[in-house]
N, C-alpha and C positions, 0 to 999 in steps of 0.2 A: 743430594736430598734437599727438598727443601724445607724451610721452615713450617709451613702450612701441609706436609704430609705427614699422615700416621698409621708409620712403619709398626706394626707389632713384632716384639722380639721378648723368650723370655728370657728372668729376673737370670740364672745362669749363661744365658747367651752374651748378654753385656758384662756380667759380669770377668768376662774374658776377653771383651775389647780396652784397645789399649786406650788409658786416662791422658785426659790434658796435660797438656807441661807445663806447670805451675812453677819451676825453676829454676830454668833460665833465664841469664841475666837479658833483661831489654837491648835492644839494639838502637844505638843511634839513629837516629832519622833519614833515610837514604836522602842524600843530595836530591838527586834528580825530582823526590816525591813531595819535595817542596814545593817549589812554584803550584803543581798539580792542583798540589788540595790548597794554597792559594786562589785559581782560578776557579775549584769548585765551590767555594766558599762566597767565590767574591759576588756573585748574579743575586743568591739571598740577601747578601747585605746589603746592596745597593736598594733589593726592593723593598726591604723592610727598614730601610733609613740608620740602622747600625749605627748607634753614636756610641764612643767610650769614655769617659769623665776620669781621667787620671789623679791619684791623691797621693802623696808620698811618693811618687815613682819616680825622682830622680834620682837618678846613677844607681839603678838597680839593674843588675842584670846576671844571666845565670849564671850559678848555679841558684835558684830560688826555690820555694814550693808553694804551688798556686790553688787555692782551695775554690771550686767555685758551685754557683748555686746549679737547681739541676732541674727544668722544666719542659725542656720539647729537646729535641734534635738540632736544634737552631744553635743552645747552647755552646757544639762543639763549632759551630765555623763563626761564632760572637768569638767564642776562646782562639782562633787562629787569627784571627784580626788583632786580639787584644797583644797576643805576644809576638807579634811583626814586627821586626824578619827573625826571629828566633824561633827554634825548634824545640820541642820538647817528648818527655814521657808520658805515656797515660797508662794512668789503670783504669782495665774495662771489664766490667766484668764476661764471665767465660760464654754467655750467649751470642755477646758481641761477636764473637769468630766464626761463626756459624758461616762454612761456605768460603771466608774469604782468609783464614787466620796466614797465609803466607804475605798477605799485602799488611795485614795487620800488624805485623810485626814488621815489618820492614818504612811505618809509617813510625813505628816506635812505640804501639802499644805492646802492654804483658797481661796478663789474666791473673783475674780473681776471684772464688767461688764468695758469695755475700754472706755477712753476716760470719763467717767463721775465723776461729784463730788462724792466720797462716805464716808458720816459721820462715819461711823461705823470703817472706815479701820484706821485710827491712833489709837483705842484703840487695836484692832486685831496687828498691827505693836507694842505695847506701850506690849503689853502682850506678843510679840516673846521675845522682847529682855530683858525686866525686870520679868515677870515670869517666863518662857521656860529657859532664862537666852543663848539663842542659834544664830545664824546666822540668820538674816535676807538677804533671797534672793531677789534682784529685778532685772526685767530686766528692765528698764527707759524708751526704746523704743516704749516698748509692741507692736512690733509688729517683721517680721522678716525683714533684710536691706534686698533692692530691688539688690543692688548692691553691696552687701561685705562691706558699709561705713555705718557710723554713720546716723542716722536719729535722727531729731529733740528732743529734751529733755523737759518736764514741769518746767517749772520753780518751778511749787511749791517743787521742789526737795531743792534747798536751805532753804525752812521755814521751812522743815521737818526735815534735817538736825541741823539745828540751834536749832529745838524744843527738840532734843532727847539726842546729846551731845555725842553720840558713836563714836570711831573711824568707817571711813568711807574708804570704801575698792574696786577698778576696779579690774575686770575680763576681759581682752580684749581678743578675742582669733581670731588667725589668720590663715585662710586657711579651715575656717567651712563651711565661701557662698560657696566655691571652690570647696568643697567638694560635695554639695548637696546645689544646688543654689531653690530658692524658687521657680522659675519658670522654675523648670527642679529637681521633688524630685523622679524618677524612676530611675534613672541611678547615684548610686552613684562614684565621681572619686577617682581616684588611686593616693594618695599623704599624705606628714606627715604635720599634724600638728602642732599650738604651742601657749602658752598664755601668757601673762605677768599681773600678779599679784599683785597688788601695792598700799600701802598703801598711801592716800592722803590726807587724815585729820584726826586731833587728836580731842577729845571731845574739850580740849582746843582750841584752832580752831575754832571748831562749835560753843563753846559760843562768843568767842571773834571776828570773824569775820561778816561782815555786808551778808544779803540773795544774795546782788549781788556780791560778794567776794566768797562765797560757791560757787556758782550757774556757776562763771567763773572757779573755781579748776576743779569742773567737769568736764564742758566743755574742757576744757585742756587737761584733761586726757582721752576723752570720743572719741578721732580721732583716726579713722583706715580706711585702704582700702586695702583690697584683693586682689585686681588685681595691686595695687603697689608693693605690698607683694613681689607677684606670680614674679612679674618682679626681683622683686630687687634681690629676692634669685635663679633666674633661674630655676623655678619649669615648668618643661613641663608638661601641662596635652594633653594624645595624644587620649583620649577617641574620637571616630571619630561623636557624637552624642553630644560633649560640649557645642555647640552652639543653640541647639533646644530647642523651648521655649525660645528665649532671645528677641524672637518678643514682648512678653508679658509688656517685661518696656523699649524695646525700641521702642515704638509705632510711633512715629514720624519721618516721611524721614527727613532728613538735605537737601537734592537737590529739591526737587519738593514738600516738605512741608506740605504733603499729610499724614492723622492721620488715623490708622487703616486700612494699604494696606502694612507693616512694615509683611514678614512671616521668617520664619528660617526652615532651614533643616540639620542634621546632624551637619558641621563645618560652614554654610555660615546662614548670615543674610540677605535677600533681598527686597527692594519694587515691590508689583506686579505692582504699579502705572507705576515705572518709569524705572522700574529696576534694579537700581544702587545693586551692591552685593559685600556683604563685605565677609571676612574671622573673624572668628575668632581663632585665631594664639595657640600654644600649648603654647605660653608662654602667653596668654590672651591678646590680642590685637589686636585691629580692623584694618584689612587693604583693602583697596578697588580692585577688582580683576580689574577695568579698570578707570581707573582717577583720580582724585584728594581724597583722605581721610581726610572728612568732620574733622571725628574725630578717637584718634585711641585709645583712653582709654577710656571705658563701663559706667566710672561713669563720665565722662565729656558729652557724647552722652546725659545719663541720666538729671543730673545736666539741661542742654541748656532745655531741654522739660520743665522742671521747669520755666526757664527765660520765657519762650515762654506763658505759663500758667498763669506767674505773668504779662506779657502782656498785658494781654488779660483783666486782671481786672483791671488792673490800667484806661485800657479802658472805664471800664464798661463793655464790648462787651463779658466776659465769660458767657455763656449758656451749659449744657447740662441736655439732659433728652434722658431718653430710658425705655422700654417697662423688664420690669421684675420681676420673680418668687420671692414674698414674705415667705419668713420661721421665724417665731417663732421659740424664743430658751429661754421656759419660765425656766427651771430647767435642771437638768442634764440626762435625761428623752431621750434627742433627742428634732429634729427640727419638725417642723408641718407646713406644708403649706398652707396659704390661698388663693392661688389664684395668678394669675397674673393682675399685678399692672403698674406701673408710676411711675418712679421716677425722679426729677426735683432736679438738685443742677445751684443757678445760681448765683448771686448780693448778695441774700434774705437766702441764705443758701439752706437745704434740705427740699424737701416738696414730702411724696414719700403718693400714695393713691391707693384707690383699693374697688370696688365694687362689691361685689357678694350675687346676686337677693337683699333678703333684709339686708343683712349684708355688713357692711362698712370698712376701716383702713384709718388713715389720721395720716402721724407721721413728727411733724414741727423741723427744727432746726436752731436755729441764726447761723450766721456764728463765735460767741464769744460761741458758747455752745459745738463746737470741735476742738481743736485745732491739731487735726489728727485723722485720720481714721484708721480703722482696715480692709487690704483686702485678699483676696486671690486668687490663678489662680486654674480654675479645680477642684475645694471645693470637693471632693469624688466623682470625676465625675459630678456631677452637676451643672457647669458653674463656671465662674469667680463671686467673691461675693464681695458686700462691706456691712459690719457691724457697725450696728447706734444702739448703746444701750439706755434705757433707764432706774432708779433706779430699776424698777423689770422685765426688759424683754429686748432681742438682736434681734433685727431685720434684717435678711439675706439679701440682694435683688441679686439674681442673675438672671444670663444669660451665652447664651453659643456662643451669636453673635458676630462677629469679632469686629465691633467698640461698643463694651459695654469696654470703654476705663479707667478700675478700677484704672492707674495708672495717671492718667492723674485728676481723681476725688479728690487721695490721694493728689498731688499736690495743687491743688484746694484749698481745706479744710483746709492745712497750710499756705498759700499764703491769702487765703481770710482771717483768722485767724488774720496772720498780721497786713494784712492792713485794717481791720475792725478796730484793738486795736491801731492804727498809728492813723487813724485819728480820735477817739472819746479821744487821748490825745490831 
């Protein structure tokens, strides 16, 4: 099956297909499948100029764990370069298998559903780096930036840290959104990239320092922005089509306030509300074609929809709910749809439901049971999707409607996260 087909199956039908294997230990990295994804790796990075800037990295070597930053697909063959000639583990999450999960595992990835507790994964992590004796890869985010910058981190990253006692290693790489921004992956641009590599904690370290002393290195270490980048080194991208698709996460006008009237065309960004129309510039930057420029850097525009979001709950007053295509994604099999659904994130969390003749779905979540969401624009053609997993099954909900407003939800579900856990201390 592929990605982009939609099998309808019901909510009983799957629920009799057999679940991913989330428990098996990873396998080493077949010998042979090295070199491979060496020489598939190797044609992008020649074209996109792949430099690596090494810091702290002498006489490191596996067993380690490599935390790195997470912006286009580019990402994973910057990361097979960076740890040449050694092999490693990834966690990926359970989409990634789709179609190919016998090669996937045998390149040494394991699966993960996002956002949920999952028991089984520190011994899966506990057998990369003490039997495999290799690289552990994670991306921390799991998910891809909306805007070239950092997105939010688990804190359980310092307990696990501290639990394991490895040196602990960033991947930062810069100019990847840039490259092939998440809301705009047709058209890739013309430009070099570059990573910085950097060793940031010793096992030493990890025993002797407390979970919020790890948990702060990271963080430290874990700041990037692309569109800073893009400035600071003078990289024009003159692609005449940079700006399309940037409606996607800048959904909110700055002048008339107006949510889901935000479109883009080729270089300009405009609301149909009010009109206001921006440029975006070859050197990445917002400038208004007639008056005042609200904002002129992508991730500050972004960032404010956040304030605006956190607003609104501090209020009480955030609500949203819209009308959308539920998919199952019980195994690596492919998606299955049941129907169109309701989904509701408000105060109370997620409550998304679905009725079809005598068959039911009703899938609940607190607002402390996600501390971030998984979405995406244009899912293989089939609308913008936000993804709610639970221990054996991912739940898709998409839409292809203008205000199905997936980045505004993402906001939401870290903001309400927050201040759910702010006030029950």
């Amino acid at each position: 099956m592929k990605i982009s087909d939609i099998v309808y199956k019901k909510p009983s039908e799957v629920a009799k297909m057999e679940r991913f294997d989330l428990v098996s230990p990873p396998q080493k990295q077949a010998t042979y499948l090295t070199p491979v994804a060496w020489l598939l790796s190797l044609p992008d990075l020649l074209k996109y100029g792949a430099k690596i800037n090494k810091h702290g990295m002498e006489g490191i070597k596996p067993p380690y764990i490599l935390l790195a930053s997470h912006n286009s697909f580019f990402d994973f063959k910057m990361a097979t370069k960076a740890i040449f000639p050694h092999k490693a583990n990834y966690i990926v999450a359970v989409d990634g298998f789709i179609n190919r999960e016998g090669i996937m595992r045998k390149v040494g990835c394991f699966g993960k559903r996002k956002f949920i507790q999952d028991l089984a994964l520190i011994k899966q992590i506990k057998h990369s780096l003490f039997v495999n004796k290799t690289i552990l890869m994670i991306y921390p985010e799991a998910r891809y930036s909306m805007t070239g910058t950092n997105e939010m981190l688990p804190d359980s990253l310092g307990k696990m840290m501290k639990m394991l006692k490895v040196p602990v290693v960033t991947l930062i790489s810069h100019g990847h959104h840039l490259l092939q921004p998440n809301w705009n992956l047709q058209n890739k641009r013309k430009l070099k990239t570059t990573a910085d590599m950097t060793k940031i904690l010793t096992p030493e370290e990890c025993e002797s320092f407390s979970v919020e002393q790890i948990n702060n290195r990271i963080i430290e270490n874990f700041r990037y922005d692309d569109y800073q980048w893009q400035l600071d080194n003078h990289i024009h991208i003159k692609e005449k089509n940079r700006a399309e698709g940037i409606h996607k996460i800048l959904y909110k006008c700055p002048h008339c306030l107006s949510e889901g009237q935000m479109d883009s065309k080729a270089h300009t960004l405009f609301c149909q509300a009010c009109h206001h129309t921006y440029e975006l510039t070859t050197l990445g930057q917002l400038k208004a074609l007639e008056g005042e420029s609200k904002f002129t850097h992508v991730p500050a525009w972004y960032e404010w929809q956040r304030e605006q979001v956190r607003l609104e709950i501090e209020a009480g007053t955030y609500h949203f709910e819209h009308e959308v295509d539920i998919d199952s994604h019980p195994n690596s099999s492919g998606f299955y749809r049941f129907g169109k659904g309701k989904l509701i994130h408000n105060m109370d969390g997620f409550v998304v439901s679905g009725q079809w003749g005598d068959e039911s779905f009703l899938l609940k979540k607190a607002p402390l049971e996600n501390y971030g969401t998984h979405i995406e624009f244009n899912y293989f053609g089939k609308g913008d999707a936000i993804d709610l997993s639970t221990s054996n099954d991912s739940f898709w909900m998409l839409s292809q409607a203008r205000d199905y407003l997936v980045v505004k939800v993402h906001f939401a579900v870290e903001e309400l996260y927050k201040y759910t856990l702010a006030k029950q201390k």
